[in-house]
C-alpha positions in Angstrom: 28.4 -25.7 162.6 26.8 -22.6 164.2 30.4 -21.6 165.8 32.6 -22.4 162.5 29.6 -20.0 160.2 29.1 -17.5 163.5 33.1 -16.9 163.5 33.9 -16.9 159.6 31.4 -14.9 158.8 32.1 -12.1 161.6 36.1 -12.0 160.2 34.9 -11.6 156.7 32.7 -8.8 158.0 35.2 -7.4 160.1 37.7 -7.6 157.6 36.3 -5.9 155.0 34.3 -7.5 152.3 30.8 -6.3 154.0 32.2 -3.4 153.8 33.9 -2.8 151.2 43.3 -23.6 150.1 42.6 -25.9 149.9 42.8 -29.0 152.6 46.6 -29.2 153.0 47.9 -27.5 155.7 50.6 -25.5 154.9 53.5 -24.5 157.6 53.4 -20.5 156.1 49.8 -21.0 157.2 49.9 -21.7 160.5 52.1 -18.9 161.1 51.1 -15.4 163.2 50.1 -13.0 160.0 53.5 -10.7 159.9 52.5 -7.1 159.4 54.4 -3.9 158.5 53.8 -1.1 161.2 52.5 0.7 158.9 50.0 -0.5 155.8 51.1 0.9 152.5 49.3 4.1 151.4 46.4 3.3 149.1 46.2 5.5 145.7 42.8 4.7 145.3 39.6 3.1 146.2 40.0 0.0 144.2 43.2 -0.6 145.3 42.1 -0.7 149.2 39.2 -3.5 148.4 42.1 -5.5 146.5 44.5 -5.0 149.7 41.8 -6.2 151.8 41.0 -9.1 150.1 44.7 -9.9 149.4 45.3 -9.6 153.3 42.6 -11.7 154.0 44.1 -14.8 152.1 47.3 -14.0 153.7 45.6 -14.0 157.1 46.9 -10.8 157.8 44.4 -9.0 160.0 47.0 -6.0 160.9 47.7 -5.3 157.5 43.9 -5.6 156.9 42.5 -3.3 160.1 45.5 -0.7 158.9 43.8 -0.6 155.5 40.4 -0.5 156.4 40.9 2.9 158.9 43.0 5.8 159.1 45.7 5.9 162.1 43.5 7.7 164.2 40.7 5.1 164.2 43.3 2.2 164.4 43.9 3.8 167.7 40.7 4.2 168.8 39.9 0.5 168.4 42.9 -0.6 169.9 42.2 1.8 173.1 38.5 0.3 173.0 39.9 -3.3 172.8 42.2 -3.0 175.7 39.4 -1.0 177.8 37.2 -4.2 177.4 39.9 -7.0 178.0 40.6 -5.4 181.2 36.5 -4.6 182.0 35.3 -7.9 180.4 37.7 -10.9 181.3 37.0 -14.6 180.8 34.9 -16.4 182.8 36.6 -19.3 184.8 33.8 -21.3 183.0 35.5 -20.2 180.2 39.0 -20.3 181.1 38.4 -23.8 182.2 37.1 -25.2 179.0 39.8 -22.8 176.8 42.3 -25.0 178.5 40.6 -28.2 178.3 40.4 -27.8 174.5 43.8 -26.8 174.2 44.9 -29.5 176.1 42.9 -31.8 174.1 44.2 -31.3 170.5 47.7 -30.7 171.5 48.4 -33.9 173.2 50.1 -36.6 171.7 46.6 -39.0 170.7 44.6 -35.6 170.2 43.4 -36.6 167.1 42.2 -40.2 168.3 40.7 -38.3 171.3 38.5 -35.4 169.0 37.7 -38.8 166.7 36.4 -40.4 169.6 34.4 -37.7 170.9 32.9 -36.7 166.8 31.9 -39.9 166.4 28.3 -39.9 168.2 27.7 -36.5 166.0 28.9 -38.1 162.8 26.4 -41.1 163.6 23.2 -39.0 164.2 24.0 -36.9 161.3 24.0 -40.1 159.7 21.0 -41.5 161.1 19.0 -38.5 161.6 19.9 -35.5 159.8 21.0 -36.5 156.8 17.9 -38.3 155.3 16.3 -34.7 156.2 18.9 -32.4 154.6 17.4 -31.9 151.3 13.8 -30.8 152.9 16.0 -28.6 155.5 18.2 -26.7 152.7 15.1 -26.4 150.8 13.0 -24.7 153.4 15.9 -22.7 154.6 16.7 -21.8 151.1 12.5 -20.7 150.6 12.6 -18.4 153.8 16.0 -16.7 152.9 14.8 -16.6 149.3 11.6 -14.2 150.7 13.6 -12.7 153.0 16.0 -11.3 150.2 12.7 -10.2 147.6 11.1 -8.5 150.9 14.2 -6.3 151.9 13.6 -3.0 151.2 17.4 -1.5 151.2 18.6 -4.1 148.0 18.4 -3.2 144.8 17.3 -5.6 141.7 20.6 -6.5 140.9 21.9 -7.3 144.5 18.4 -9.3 145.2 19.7 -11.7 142.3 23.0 -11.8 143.2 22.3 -12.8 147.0 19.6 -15.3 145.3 22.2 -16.5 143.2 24.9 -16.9 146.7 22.0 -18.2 148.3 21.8 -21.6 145.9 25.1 -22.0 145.7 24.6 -22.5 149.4 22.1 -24.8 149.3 23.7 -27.1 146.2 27.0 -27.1 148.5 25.3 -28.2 151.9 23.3 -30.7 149.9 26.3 -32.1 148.0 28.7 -32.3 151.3 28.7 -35.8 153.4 29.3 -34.0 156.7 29.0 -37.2 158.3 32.6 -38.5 156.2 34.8 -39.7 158.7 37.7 -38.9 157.0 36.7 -35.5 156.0 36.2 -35.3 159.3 39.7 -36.5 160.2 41.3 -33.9 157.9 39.7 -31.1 159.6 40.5 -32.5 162.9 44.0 -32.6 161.5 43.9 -28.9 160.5 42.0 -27.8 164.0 44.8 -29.5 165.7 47.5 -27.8 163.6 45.6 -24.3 164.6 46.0 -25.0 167.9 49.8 -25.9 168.4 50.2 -23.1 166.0 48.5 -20.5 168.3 51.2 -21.8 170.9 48.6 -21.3 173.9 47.4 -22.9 177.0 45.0 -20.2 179.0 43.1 -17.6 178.1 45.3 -15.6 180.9 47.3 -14.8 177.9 45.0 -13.1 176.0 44.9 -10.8 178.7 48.4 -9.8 178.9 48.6 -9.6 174.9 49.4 -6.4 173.1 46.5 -5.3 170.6 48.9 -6.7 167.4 50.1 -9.8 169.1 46.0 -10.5 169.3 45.9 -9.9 165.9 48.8 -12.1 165.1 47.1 -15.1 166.7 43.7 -13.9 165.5 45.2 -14.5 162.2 46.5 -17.7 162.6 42.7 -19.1 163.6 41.0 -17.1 161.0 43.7 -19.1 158.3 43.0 -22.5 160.5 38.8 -22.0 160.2 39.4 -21.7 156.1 41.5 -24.6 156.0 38.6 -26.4 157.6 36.1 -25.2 155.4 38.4 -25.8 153.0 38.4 -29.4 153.9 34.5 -29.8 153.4 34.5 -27.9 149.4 34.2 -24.8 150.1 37.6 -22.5 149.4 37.4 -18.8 150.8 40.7 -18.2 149.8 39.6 -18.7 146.2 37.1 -16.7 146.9 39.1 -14.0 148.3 41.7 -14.3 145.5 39.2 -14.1 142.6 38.3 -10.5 144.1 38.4 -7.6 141.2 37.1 -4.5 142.3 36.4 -1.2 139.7 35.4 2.1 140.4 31.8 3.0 139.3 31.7 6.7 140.0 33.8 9.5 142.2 33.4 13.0 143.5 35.6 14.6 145.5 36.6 12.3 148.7 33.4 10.0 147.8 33.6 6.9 145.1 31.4 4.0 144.6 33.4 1.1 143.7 32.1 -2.8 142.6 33.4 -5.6 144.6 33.4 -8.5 141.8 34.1 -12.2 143.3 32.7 -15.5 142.9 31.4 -17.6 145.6 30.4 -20.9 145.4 31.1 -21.0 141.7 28.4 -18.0 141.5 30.0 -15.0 139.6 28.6 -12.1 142.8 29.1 -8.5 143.3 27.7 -5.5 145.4 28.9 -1.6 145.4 30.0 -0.2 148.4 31.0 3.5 149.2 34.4 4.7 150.1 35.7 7.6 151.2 39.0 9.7 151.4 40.5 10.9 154.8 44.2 12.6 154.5 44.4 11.5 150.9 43.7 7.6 151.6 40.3 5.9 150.8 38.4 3.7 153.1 34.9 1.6 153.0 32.4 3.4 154.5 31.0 0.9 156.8 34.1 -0.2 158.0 34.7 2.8 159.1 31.8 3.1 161.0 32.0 -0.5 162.7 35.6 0.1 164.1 34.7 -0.5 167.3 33.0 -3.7 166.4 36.3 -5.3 164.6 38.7 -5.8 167.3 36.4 -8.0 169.6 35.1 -10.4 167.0 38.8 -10.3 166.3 40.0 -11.8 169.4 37.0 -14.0 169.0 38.7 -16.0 167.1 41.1 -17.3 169.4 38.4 -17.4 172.6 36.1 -19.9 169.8 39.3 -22.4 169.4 37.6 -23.7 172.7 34.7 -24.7 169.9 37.0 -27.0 168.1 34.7 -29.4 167.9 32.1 -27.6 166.5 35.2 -26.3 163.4 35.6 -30.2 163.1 31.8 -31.4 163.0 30.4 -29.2 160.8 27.0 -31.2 161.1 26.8 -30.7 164.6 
């Protein structure tokens, strides 16, 4: 489970919604997001946070990076992102067990063979995790809870709202049978379907990729990982499609604008600041953690080797 939560929760951060499905896979889906060279020009903040989020259900993460910075910080990440494939390769280790996986879920008995393999994880989280869950969810729930009261940098409202995300949580870990083999055999399904649409064998590739080619694939994971979670209850393109954003206050090339959306049936929201370069808005943060969205970007494809982590969510 920690490589499925590590991975979606960096490309929801990366694409946006920090800053700023269902379980049938679909063949539009699988697809390499198609992007226009060029994102449409944004008339105002709102309209960026609603691009974003539109993008992210589409699994467009060009469309979504071309959004979220002006042309000249585009650039810079995508200079940055080439200067680090060609510093930082993959591992043979890594390389190694990239292909392995790949191998794995795109041969012929794949999905008997990721069965096969689950099975041990689904029967300890039968036997051993399970009967615990409730006292685990409610202990993690009672640190978070603290942590959130005790942070400094929230206001009232967003301490209740994250309080309120934080029990959704908790209710959907505690309602989910992890251990279902044939939930389990639907998001094999879907992690196979991922990988034959990513149409690679080796990590090698990566390395010869173009920064949007990367993207492209990135995208086609990203829309694999919600399918998945998708599979086990928990939709983030509904949550990315119920996003309403409205402007709360503007000055000059500054605005405030509140990100609506509901999350685990929880209605949630938090402001975020924008601003205006060359008569486009764009979040604030994002714009600060440009250099951070083009790695855990590519991460996404590297973390397909973690397949069966996206498929045993218990484990």
């Amino acid at each position: 489970m920690k490589s499925l939560t590590t991975v979606s929760l960096a490309a929801l951060m990366a694409l946006g919604l920090s800053a700023c499905g269902s379980d049938q896979s679909s063949p539009e889906a699988t697809q390499p997001a198609q992007a226009p060279a060029k994102a449409a020009q944004s008339e105002s903040p709102t309209a960026v946070i609603d691009g974003v989020a539109r993008e992210l259900a589409n699994g467009n993460l060009l469309a979504v990076m071309q959004l979220s910075m002006p042309a000249a910080k585009f650039d810079e990440a995508k200079s940055k992102w080439i200067e680090e494939r060609d510093q930082d390769p993959p591992s043979e280790e890594e390389k190694a067990k990239f292909a392995e996986m790949m191998t794995k879920l795109t041969a012929d008995d794949g999905e008997e063979q990721m069965m096969a393999e689950l099975e041990p994880h689904l029967v300890k989280y039968d036997t051993e995790m399970a009967p615990q869950k409730p006292m685990m969810v409610g202990m993690g729930q009672g640190f978070a809870a603290q942590a959130i009261q005790e942070n400094q940098e929230l206001s009232a409202d967003e301490k209740q709202a994250a309080t309120n995300a934080l029990g959704g949580a908790a209710n959907w870990i505690n309602a989910t049978n992890f251990g279902d083999r044939e939930l389990a055999r639907k998001a094999v399904r879907e992690a196979i379907t991922t990988a034959k649409a990513l149409d690679m064998t080796s990590l090698d590739e990566v390395q010869s990729m173009d920064f949007e080619t990367m993207l492209g694939k990135a995208g086609t994971a990203f829309q694999g990982v919600k399918r998945v979670f998708a599979v086990y209850g928990l939709d983030l393109n509904k949550t990315l499609q119920s996003v309403k954003s409205e402007l709360v206050s503007q000055d000059g090339d500054k605005a405030t604008v509140k990100v609506n959306f509901n999350l685990f049936d929880q209605p949630l929201s938090f402001n975020t600041e924008m601003v205006q370069v060359d008569g486009r808005w764009y979040g604030k943060k994002a714009m600060e953690q440009v250099s951070e969205t083009a790695d855990e970007a590519e991460d996404m494809i590297e973390d397909t080797e973690n397949a069966e982590d996206t498929a045993d969510l218990n484990h």
